[in-house]
C-alpha positions as CSV (number, residue, x, y, z in Angstrom):
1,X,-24.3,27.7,-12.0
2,X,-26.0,29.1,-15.0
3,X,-23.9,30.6,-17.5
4,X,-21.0,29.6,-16.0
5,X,-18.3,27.6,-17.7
6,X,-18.8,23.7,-17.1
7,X,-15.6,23.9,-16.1
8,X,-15.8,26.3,-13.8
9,X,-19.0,24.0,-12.0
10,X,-17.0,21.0,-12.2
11,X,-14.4,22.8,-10.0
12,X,-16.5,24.3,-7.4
13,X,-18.3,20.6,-7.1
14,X,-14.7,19.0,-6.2
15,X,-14.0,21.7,-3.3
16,X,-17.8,20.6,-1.9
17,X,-17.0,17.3,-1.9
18,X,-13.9,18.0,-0.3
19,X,-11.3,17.5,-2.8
20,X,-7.8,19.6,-2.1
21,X,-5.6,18.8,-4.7
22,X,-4.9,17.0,-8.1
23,X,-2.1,15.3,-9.5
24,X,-1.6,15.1,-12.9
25,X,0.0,16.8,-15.9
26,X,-1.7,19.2,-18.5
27,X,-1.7,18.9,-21.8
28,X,-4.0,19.7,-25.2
29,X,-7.1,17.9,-24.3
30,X,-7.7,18.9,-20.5
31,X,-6.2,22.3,-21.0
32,X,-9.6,24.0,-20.8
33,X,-10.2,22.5,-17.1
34,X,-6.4,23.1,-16.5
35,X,-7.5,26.8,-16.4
36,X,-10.7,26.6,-14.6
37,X,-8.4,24.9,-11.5
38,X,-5.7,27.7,-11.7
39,X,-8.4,30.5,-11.4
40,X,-9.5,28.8,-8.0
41,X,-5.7,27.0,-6.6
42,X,-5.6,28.7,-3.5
43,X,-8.7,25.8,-2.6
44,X,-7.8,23.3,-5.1
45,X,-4.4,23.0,-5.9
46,X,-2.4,21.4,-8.7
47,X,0.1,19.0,-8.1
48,X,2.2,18.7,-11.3
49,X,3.4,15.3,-11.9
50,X,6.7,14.3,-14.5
51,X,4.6,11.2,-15.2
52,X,0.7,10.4,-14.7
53,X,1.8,6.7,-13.5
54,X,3.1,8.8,-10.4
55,X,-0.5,10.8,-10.2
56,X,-2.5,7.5,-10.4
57,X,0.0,5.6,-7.6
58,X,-0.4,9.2,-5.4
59,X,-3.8,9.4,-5.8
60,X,-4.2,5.4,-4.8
61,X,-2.0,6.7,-2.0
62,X,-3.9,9.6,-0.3
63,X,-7.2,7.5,-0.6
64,X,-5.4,4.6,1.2
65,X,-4.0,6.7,3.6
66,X,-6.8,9.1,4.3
67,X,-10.1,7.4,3.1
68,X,-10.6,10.6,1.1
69,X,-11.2,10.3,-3.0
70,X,-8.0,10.6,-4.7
71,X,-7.8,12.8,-7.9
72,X,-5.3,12.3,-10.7
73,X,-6.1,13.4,-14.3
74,X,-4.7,13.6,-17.9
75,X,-4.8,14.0,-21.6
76,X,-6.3,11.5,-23.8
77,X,-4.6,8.9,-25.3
78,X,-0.9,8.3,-24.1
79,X,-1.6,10.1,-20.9
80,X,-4.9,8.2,-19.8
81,X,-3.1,4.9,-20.8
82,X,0.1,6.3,-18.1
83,X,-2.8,6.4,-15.5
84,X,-3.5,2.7,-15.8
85,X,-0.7,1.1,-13.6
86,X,-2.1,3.8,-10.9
87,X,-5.7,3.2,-11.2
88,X,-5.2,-0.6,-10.8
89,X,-3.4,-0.4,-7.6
90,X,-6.2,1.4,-6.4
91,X,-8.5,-1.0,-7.8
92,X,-6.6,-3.6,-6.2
93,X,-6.4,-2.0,-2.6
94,X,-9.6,-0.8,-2.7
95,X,-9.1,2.8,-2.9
96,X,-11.7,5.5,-3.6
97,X,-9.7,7.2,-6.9
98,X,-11.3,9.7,-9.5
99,X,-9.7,10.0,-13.0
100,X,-10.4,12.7,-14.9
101,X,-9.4,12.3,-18.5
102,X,-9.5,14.3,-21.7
103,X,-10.2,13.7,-24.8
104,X,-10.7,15.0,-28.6
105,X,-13.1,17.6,-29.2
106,X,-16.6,16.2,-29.5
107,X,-17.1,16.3,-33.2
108,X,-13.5,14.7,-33.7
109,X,-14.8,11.8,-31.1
110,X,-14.9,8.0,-33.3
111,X,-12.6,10.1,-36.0
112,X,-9.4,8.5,-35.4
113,X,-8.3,12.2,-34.5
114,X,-4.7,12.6,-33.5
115,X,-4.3,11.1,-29.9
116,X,-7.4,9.4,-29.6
117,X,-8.0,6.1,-28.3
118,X,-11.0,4.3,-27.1
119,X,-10.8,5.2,-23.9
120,X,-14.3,3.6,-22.7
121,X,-13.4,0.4,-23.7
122,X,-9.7,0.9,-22.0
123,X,-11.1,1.8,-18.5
124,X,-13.9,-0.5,-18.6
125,X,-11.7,-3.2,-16.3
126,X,-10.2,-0.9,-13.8
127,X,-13.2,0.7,-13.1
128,X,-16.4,0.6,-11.5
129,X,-18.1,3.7,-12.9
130,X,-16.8,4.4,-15.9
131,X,-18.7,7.3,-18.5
132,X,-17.7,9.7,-21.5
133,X,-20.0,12.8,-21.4
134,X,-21.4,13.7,-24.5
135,X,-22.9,17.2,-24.0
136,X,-21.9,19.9,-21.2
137,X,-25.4,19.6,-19.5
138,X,-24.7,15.8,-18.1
139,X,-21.2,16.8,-16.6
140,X,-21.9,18.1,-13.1
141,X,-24.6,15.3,-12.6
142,X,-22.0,12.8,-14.0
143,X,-19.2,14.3,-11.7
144,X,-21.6,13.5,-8.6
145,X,-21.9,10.3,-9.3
146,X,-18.5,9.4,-10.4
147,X,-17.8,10.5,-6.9
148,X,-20.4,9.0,-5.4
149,X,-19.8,5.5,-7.1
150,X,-16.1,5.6,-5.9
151,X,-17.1,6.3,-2.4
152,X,-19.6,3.5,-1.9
153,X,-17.7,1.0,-3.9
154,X,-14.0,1.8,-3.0
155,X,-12.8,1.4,-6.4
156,X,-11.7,4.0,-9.4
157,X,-14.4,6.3,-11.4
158,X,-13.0,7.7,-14.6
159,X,-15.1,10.6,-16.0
160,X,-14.1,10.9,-19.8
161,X,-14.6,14.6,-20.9
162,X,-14.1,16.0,-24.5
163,X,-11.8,19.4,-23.4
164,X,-14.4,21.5,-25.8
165,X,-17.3,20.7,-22.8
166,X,-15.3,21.9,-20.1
167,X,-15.6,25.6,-22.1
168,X,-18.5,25.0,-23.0
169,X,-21.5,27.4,-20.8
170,X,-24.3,25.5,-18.2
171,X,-27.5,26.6,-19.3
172,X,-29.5,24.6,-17.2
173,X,-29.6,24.8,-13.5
174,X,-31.4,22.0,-12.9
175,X,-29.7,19.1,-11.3
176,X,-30.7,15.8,-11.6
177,X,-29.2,13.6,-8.7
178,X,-28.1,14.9,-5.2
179,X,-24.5,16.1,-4.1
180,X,-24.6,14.0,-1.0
181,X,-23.0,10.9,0.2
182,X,-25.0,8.6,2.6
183,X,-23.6,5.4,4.3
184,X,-24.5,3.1,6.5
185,X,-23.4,0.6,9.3
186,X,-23.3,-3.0,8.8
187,X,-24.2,-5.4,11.9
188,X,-23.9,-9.3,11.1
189,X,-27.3,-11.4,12.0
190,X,-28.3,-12.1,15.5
191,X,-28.0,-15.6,14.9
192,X,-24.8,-15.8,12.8
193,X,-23.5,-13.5,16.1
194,X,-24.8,-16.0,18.6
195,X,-23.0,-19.1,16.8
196,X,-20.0,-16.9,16.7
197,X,-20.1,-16.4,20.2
198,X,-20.3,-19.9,20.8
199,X,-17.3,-21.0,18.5
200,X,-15.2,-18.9,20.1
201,X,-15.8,-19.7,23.4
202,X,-15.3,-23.5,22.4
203,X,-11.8,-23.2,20.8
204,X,-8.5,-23.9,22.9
205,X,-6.4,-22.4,20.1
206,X,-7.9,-19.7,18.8
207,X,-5.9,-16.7,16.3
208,X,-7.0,-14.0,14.8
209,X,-5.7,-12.7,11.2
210,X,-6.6,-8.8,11.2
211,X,-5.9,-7.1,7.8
212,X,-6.4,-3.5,6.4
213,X,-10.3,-4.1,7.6
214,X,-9.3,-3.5,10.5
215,X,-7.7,-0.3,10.4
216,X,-10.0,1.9,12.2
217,X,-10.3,-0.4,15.2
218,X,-7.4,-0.8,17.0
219,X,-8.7,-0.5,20.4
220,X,-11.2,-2.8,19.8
221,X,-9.3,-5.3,18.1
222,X,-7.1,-5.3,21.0
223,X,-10.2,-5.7,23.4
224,X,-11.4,-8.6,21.4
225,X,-8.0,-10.1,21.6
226,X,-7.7,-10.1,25.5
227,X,-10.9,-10.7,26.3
228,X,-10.6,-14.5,23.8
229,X,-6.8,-14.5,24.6
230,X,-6.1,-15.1,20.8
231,X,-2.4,-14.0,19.4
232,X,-2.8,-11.8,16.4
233,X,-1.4,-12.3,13.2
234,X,-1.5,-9.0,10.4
235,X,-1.2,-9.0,6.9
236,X,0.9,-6.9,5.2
237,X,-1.4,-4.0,4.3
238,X,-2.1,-4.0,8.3
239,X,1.5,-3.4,8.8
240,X,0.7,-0.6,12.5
241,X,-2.9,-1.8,13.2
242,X,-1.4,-3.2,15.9
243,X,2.2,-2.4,17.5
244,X,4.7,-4.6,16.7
245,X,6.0,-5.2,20.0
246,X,2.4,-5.3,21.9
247,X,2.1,-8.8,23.6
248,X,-0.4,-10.5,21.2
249,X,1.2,-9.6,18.6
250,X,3.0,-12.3,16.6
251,X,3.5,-9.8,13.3
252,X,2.9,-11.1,9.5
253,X,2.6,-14.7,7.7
254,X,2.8,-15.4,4.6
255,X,6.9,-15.0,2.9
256,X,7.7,-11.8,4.7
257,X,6.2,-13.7,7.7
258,X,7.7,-14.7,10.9
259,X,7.9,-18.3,12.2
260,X,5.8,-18.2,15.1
261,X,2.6,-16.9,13.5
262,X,4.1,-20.1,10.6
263,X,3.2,-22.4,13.1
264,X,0.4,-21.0,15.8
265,X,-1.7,-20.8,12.1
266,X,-0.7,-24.3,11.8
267,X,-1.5,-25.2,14.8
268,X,-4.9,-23.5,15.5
269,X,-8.6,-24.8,15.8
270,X,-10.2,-21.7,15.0
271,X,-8.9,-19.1,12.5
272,X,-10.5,-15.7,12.8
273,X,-10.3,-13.6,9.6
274,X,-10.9,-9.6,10.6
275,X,-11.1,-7.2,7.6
276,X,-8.2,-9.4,5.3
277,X,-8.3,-11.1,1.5
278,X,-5.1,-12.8,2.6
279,X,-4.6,-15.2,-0.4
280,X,-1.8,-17.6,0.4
281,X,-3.2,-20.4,0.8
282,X,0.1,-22.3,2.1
283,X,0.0,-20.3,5.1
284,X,-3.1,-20.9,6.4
285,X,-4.0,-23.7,8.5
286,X,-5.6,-26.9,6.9
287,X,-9.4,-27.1,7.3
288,X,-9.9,-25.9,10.3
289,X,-13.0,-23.9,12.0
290,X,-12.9,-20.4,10.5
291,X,-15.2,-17.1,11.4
292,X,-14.8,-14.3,8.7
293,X,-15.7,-10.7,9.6
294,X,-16.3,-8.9,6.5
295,X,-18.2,-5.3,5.6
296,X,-18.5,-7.0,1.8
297,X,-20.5,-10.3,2.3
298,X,-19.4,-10.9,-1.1
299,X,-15.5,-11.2,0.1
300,X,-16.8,-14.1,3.0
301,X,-14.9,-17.7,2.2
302,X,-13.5,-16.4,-0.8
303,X,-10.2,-17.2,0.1
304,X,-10.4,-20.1,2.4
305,X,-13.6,-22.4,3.4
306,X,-15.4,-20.4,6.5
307,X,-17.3,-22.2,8.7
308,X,-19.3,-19.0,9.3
309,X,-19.4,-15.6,8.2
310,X,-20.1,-11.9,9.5
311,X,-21.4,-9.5,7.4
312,X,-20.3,-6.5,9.3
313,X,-18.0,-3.7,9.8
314,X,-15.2,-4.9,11.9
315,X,-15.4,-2.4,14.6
316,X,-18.8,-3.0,16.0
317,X,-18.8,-6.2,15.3
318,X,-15.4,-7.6,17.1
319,X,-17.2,-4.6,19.8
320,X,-20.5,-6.7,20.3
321,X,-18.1,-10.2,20.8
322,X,-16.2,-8.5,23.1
323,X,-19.0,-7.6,25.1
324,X,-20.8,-10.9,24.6
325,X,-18.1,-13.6,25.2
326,X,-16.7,-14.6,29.2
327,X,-13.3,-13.3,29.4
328,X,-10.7,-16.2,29.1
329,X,-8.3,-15.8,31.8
330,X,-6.0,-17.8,30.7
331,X,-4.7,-19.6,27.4
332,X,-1.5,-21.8,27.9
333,X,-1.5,-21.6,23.5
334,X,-1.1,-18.0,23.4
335,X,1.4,-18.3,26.4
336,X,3.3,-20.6,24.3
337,X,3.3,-18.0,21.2
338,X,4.2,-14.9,23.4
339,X,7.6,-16.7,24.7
340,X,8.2,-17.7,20.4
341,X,7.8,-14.2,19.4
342,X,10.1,-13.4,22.7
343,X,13.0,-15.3,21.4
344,X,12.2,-14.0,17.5
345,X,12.5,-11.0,18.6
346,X,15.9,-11.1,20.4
347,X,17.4,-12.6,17.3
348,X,16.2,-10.3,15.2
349,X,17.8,-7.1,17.4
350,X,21.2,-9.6,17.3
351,X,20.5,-9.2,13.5
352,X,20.1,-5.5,13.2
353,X,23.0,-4.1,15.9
354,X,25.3,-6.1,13.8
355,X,28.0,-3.5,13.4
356,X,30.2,-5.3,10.5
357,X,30.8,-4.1,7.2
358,X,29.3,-4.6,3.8
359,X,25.7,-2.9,5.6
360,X,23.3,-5.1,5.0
361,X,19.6,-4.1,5.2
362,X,18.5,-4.7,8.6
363,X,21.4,-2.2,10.0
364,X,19.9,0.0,8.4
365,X,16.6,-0.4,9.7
366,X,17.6,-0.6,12.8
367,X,19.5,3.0,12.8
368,X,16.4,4.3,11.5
369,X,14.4,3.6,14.8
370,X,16.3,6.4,16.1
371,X,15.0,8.7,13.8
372,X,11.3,7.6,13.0
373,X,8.9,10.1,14.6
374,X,5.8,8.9,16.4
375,X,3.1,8.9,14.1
376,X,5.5,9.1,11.3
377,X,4.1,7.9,8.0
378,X,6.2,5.0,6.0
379,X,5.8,4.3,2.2
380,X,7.3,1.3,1.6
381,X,8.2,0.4,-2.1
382,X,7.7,-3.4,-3.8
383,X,10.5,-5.9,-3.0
384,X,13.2,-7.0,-1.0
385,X,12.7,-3.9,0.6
386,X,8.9,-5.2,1.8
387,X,10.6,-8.1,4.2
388,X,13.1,-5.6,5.7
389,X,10.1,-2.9,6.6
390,X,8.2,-5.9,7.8
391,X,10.2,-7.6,9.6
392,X,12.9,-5.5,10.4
393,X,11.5,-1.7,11.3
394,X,8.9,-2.0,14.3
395,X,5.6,0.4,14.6
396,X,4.5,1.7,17.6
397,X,1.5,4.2,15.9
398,X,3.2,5.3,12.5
399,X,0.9,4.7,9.4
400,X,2.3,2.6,6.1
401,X,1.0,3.0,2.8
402,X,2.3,0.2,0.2
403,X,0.8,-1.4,-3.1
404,X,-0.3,-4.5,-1.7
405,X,-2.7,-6.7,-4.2
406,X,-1.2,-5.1,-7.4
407,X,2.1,-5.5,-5.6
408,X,3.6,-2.5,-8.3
409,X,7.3,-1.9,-8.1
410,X,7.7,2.2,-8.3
411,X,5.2,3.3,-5.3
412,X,7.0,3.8,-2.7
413,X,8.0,7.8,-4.2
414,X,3.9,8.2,-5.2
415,X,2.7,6.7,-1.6
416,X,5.7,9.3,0.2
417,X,4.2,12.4,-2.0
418,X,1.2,11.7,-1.4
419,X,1.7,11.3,2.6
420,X,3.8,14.7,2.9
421,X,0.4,16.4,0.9
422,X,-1.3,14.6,3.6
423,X,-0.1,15.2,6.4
424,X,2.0,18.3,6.2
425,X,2.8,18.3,9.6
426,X,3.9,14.6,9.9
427,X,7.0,12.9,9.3
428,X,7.0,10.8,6.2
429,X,10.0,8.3,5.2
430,X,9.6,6.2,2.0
431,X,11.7,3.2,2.1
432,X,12.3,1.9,-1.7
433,X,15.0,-0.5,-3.2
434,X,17.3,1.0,-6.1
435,X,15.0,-1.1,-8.6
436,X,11.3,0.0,-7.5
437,X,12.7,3.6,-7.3
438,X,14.1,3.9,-10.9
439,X,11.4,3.5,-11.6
440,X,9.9,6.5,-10.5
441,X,12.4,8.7,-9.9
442,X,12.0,11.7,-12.0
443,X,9.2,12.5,-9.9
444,X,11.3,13.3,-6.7
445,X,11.6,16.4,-8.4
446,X,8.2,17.2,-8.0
447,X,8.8,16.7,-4.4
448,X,11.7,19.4,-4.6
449,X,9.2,21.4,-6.5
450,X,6.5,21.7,-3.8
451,X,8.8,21.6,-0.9
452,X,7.6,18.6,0.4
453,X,10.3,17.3,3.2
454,X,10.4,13.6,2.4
455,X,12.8,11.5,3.2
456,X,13.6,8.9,0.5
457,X,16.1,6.0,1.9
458,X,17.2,4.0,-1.1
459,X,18.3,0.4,-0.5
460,X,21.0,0.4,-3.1
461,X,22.0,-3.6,-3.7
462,X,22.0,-2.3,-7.5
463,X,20.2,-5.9,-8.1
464,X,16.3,-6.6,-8.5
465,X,16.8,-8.6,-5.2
466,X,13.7,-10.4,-4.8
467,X,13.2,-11.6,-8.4
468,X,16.9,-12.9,-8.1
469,X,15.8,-15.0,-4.7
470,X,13.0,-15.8,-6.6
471,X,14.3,-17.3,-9.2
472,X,17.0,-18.9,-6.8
473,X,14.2,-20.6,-5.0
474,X,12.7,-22.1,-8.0
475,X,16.2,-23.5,-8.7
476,X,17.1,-21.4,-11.7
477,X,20.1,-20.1,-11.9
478,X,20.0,-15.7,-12.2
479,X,19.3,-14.0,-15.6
480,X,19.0,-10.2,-15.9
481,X,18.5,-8.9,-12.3
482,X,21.9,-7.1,-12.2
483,X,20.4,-3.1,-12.6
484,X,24.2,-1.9,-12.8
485,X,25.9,1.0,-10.5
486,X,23.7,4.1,-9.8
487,X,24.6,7.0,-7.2
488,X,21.3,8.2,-6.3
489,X,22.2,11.1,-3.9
490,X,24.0,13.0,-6.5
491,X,20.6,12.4,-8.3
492,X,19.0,14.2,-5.7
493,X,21.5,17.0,-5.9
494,X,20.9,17.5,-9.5
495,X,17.2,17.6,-9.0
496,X,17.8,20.5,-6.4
497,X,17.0,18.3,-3.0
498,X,20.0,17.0,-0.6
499,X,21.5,14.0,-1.1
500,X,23.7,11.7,1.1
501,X,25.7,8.5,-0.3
502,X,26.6,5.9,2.6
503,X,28.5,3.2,1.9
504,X,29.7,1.8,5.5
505,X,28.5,0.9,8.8
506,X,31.0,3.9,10.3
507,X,29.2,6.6,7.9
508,X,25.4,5.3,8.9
509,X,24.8,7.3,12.5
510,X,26.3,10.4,11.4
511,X,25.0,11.0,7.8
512,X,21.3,9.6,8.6
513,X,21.0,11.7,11.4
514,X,22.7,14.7,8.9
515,X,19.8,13.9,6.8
516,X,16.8,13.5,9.2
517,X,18.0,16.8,10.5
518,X,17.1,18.7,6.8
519,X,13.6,20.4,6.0
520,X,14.4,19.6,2.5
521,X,12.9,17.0,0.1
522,X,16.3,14.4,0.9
523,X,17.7,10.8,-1.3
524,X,19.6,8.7,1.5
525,X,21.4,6.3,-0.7
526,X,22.6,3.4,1.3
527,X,24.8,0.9,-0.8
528,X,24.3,-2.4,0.6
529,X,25.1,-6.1,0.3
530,X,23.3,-8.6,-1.3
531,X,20.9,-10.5,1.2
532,X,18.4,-13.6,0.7
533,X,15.2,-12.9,2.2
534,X,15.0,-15.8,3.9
535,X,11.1,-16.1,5.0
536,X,10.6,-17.1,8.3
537,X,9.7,-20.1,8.1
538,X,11.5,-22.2,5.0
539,X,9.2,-25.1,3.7
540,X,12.4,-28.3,2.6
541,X,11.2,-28.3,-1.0
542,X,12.7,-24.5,-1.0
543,X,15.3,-25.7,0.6
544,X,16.0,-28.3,-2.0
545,X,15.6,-26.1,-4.8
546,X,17.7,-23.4,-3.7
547,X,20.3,-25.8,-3.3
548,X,19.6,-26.6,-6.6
549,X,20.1,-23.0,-7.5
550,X,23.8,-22.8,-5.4
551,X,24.8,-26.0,-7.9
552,X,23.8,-24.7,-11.0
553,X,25.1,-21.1,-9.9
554,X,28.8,-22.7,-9.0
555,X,29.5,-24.6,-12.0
556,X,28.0,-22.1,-15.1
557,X,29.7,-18.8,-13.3
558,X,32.1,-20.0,-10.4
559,X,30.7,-18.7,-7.5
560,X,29.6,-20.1,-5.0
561,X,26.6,-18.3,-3.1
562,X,25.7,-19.8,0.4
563,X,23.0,-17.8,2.1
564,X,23.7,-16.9,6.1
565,X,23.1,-20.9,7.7
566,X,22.8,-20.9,10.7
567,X,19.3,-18.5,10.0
568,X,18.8,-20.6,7.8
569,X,18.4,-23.9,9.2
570,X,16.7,-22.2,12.2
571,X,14.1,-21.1,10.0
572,X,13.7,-25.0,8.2
């Protein structure tokens, strides 16, 4: 390390800690580091990004996807406030990110030099570590930390560096913390496991809500559900923890929810939270018994009033209840549930292999099952277009990335990017509506650029579909979600990928199956109608109010705007 350009140091340290690429964009202030990863991008390449909102949301990505640190960085001033929307997503999610961000020189630093913002003060909220280096000597120990702190806290380090530093030659090779990361297994208390135990083995109508905790433990999540006999219910960011079709499955809650997991949460005695933050409180049972397994004992009952909580890592925990608890051999409640999510299922497939025209979004999902790859990756975008991946497209053992607390329109490129740098050899699909992806969609040239093969499918309704419902539902009438007419395949063409416009249910087989066919960075612009999405279950008051909604709607425009009845009033 001695004599050596800090930059130079600062590289070397991201390759041992087992960093692979950046996104971001280069420009005056991080130009010296720019260099230092050029000399050494056969082991650290450089993913150059049209915008560094798209570095942050990839970066958010790949650490959600992977559970490796995510790297994005950029200039000072407008570029580090670009990163924000990125960094917050991952702050959100819980995703190890590192920003790297440059700055004026030193001696320009509290200046009001051109470009120069207070950046400390800017990052302070998003992240958890959080420094500006003021001399070349505190960098690499800095860097080590910055990574370390991201690690053990799943959140977003920003390093602040002054571009003059990274030029600037190590003259000391002493370094004052370690390189090393070192974590640990949680257990809950004996006792607390014991009462557990006991709870469980009491309740008649026991469900389990798994979330994103739960992740890594599929097979013992579904050991822990046969041996108690509990249906499973996922949240959204679970989405592929468990199949969709496996037998205890009764899929998500909440507004993209279906109806039987509506009512077996109203209708349990004992709620069992694995690895989840879920936050509506409208659909989760009233004050009932509820055991939370949680790695963070700070996240236990902070959502809903626990009667007991395990301060573990969900895998050996739900392990050691398995093993601990007499196998139920039979529960007539989850009986009841299976033959529920039987007859959802059927009318959902009635829904789908609907072969009439306008397409509406379900066909579409449906024809895409023919072309999904086993452990296929799916980034889904922010929207509409959440309920119809939900619901609508089934997962045997693909993986889905989505922004789920932040909830940011514009991911669903970022998270596909991301995936394909990934997993080069996998499949990956990102599912977006026409509004999340306008967002964002000068960077699908950067997937042309690198010759990454993703496959965009672009649910063109050219509305900002959920926000219209939304406002529907309140009983407002609509006010500025029309987006206007936009032909996104021949954007693709013009950005040098393939592009393929379909605007019929006779032109779906052939030209998705044209499309999933291409090793090219693809746009498959579907133009569909207009659809409600209806939740599964509908509560009367949003019955009421979107009635309210098809009044005011008839008599100030003329329309009249009846959403499909007969779901409808099944779903009431």
């Amino acid at each position: 390390m001695f004599d050596q350009r800090t930059g130079e140091v600062l590289t070397q340290q991201l390759i041992d800690w087992g960093v692979n690429h950046i996104y971001g964009m280069p420009g005056d202030s991080i130009n010296e580091f720019i260099d230092d990863i050029r000399k050494r991008e056969e082991e650290l390449s450089f993913i150059q990004v049209r915008h560094e909102e798209t570095g942050a949301l990839a970066a958010a990505a790949y650490a959600k996807l992977t559970g490796k640190l995510g790297v994005t960085l950029s200039i000072t001033g407008p570029g580090a406030i670009h990163l924000l929307n990125g960094l917050y997503d991952a702050k959100a999610d819980q995703a190890p990110v590192l920003a790297i961000v440059g700055h004026v020189q030193s001696d320009q630093v509290g200046t009001g030099a051109f470009q120069e913002q207070n950046l400390e003060r800017m990052f302070d909220d998003v992240a958890v570590f959080n420094k500006r280096a003021a001399s070349q000597e505190q960098l690499p120990d800095l860097l080590d930390q910055a990574v370390r702190e991201a690690y053990a806290k799943k959140g977003v380090s920003v390093l602040i560096v002054p571009d003059d530093l990274f030029a600037a030659k190590q003259t000391n090779d002493v370094r004052l913390r370690a390189s090393n990361l070192f974590q640990s297994e949680m257990m809950p208390k004996q006792n607390h496991m014991i009462e557990a135990k006991k709870r469980i083995e009491q309740a008649e109508r026991p469900v389990i809500l798994a979330g994103k905790g739960a992740a890594g433990a599929r097979d013992e999540l579904m050991a822990f559900a046969e041996t108690i006999k509990a249906p499973v219910i996922l949240s959204l960011l679970a989405k592929g923890v468990l199949p969709d079709h496996h037998p205890y499955c009764l899929g998500h809650t909440g507004q993209i929810g279906t109806k039987p997991a509506y009512h077996a949460m109203k209708e349990t005695d004992l709620l069992i939270l694995i690895g989840t933050q879920f936050p509506y409180r409208d659909f989760l049972p009233d004050q009932v018994e509820a055991i939370q397994i949680d790695n963070k004992p700070e996240h236990l009952g902070k959502y809903y009033p626990i009667t007991l909580g395990l301060a573990g890592d969900a895998k050996e925990t739900m392990d050691a209840l398995s093993q601990g608890i007499t196998t139920i051999e039979e529960r007539p409640f989850l009986e009841k549930y299976q033959e529920k999510m039987k007859n959802w299922h059927i009318a959902l497939q009635e829904e789908k292999r609907s072969e009439e025209n306008p397409l509406h979004a379900p066909q579409v999902m449906y024809e895409l099952e023919n072309h999904m790859k086993s452990g296929a990756v799916i980034s889904g975008d922010v929207g509409n277009v959440t309920v119809w991946i939900s619901r609508f497209l089934p997962f045997v053992d693909q993986k889905f990335v989505i922004s789920g607390w932040l909830a940011t329109m514009g991911s669903g490129l970022p998270g596909a990017i991301a995936a394909q740098v990934a997993y080069p050899e996998k499949q990956v699909i990102g599912i977006v509506g026409d509004g999340g992806f306008s967002m964002v969609m000068h960077d699908f040239v950067t997937a042309v650029k690198y010759n990454l093969p993703i496959k965009i499918i672009v649910l063109n309704n050219s509305k900002i579909g959920l926000i219209k419902y939304e406002q529907a539902q309140m009983g407002h009438a609509n006010h500025a979600t029309n987006l206007g007419e936009m032909n996104f395949a021949k954007f693709a063409e013009s950005c040098g990928g393939q592009g393929y416009r379909i605007e019929s249910y006779e032109e779906l087989a052939p030209k998705m199956k044209q499309a999933f066919v291409s090793d090219q960075p693809v746009i498959i612009d579907v133009a569909i109608e207009d659809m409600a999405p209806l939740p599964g279950h509908i509560d009367y008051q949003s019955a009421v109010n979107y009635s309210q909604y098809i009044v005011k709607n008839f008599f100030e425009n003329g329309t009249l705007e009846l959403p499909d009845l007969k779901k409808a009033l099944k779903r009431l």
